[in-house]
PAVEX-712015 format. One record per residue (C-alpha): x, y, z; residue number from 1. Coordinates in pm, 1 decimal. Example, Ala and Ser with C-alpha at 12.3 -4.5 7.8 and 13.67 -1.06 7.14 Angstrom:
<sites>
<<1230.0,-450.0,780.0>,1>
<<1367.0,-106.0,714.0>,2>
</sites>
This chain:
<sites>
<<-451.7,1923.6,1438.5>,1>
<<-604.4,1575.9,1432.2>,2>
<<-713.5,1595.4,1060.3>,3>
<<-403.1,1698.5,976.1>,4>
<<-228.1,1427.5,1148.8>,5>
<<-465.1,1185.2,990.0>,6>
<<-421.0,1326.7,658.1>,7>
<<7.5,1252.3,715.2>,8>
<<-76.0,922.5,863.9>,9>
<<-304.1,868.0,533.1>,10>
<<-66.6,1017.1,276.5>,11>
<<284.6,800.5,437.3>,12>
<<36.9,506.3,441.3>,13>
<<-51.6,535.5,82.8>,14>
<<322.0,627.8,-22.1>,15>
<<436.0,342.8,113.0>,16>
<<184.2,74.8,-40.6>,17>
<<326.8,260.3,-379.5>,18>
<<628.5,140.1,-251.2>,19>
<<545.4,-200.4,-188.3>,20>
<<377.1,-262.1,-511.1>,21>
<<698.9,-155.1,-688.3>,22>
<<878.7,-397.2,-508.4>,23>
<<665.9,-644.8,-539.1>,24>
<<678.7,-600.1,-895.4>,25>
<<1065.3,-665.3,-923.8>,26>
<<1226.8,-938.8,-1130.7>,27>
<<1349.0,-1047.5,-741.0>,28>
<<1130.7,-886.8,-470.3>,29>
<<1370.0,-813.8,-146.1>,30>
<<1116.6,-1032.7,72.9>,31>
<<1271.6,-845.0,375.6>,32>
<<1215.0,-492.3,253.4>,33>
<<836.2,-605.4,179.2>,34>
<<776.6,-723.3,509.2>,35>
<<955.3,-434.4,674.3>,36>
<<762.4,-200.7,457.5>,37>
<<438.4,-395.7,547.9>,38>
<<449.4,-405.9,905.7>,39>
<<546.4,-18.7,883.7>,40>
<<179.7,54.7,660.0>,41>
<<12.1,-186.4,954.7>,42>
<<116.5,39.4,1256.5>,43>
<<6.6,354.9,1010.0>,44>
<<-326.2,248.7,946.4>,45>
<<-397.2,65.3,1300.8>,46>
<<-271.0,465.7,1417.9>,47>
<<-535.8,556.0,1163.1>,48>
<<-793.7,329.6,1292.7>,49>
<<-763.8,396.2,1679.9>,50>
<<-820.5,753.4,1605.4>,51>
<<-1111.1,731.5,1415.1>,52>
<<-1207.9,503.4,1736.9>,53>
<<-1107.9,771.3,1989.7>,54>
<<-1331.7,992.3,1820.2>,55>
<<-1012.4,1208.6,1764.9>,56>
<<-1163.3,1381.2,1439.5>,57>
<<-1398.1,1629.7,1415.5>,58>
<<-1809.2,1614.9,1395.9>,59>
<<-1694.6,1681.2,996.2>,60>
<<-1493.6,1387.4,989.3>,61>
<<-1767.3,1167.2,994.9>,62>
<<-1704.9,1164.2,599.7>,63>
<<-1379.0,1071.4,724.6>,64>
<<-1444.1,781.6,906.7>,65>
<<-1696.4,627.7,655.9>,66>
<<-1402.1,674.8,374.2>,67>
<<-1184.1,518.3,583.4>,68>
<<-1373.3,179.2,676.7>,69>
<<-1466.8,145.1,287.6>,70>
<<-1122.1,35.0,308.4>,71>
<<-836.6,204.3,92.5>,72>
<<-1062.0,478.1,-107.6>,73>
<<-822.2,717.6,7.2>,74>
<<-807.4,952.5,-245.9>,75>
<<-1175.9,1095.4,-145.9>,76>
<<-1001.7,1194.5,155.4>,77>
<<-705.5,1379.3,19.6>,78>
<<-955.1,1570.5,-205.6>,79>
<<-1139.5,1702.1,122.6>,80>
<<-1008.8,2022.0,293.2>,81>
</sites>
């Protein structure tokens, strides 16, 4: 349950950076949209980061953990399974 809840967390996180960096990309970025969207990718990945604190994964998501602190090499992750 907890990997796949990290894996969610992980996958909405990364959807919505796509997200930003499309809108940041605009002739006119909507400065409110980008800060709503960024605040909503914080609380993802500080979710991500208290449960790789609380231990919350698995002994085999020790890979997990050191993928995760690299920073956003994510896509090792979403290969794993």
């Amino acid at each position: 349950m907890s990997i796949q809840r990290f894996k969610s967390l992980l996958f909405k996180s990364t959807r919505i950076q796509d997200l930003i960096q499309v809108e940041e990309k605009t002739a006119m970025p909507d400065a409110l949209k980008l800060l709503k969207l960024k605040k909503i990718r914080l609380f993802l990945k500080d979710k991500m980061a208290s449960m790789v604190r609380q231990g919350l994964l698995p002994d085999n998501g020790m890979q997990m953990k050191q993928t995760y602190n690299v920073g956003n090499s994510y896509s090792q992750l979403s290969r794993q399974s």
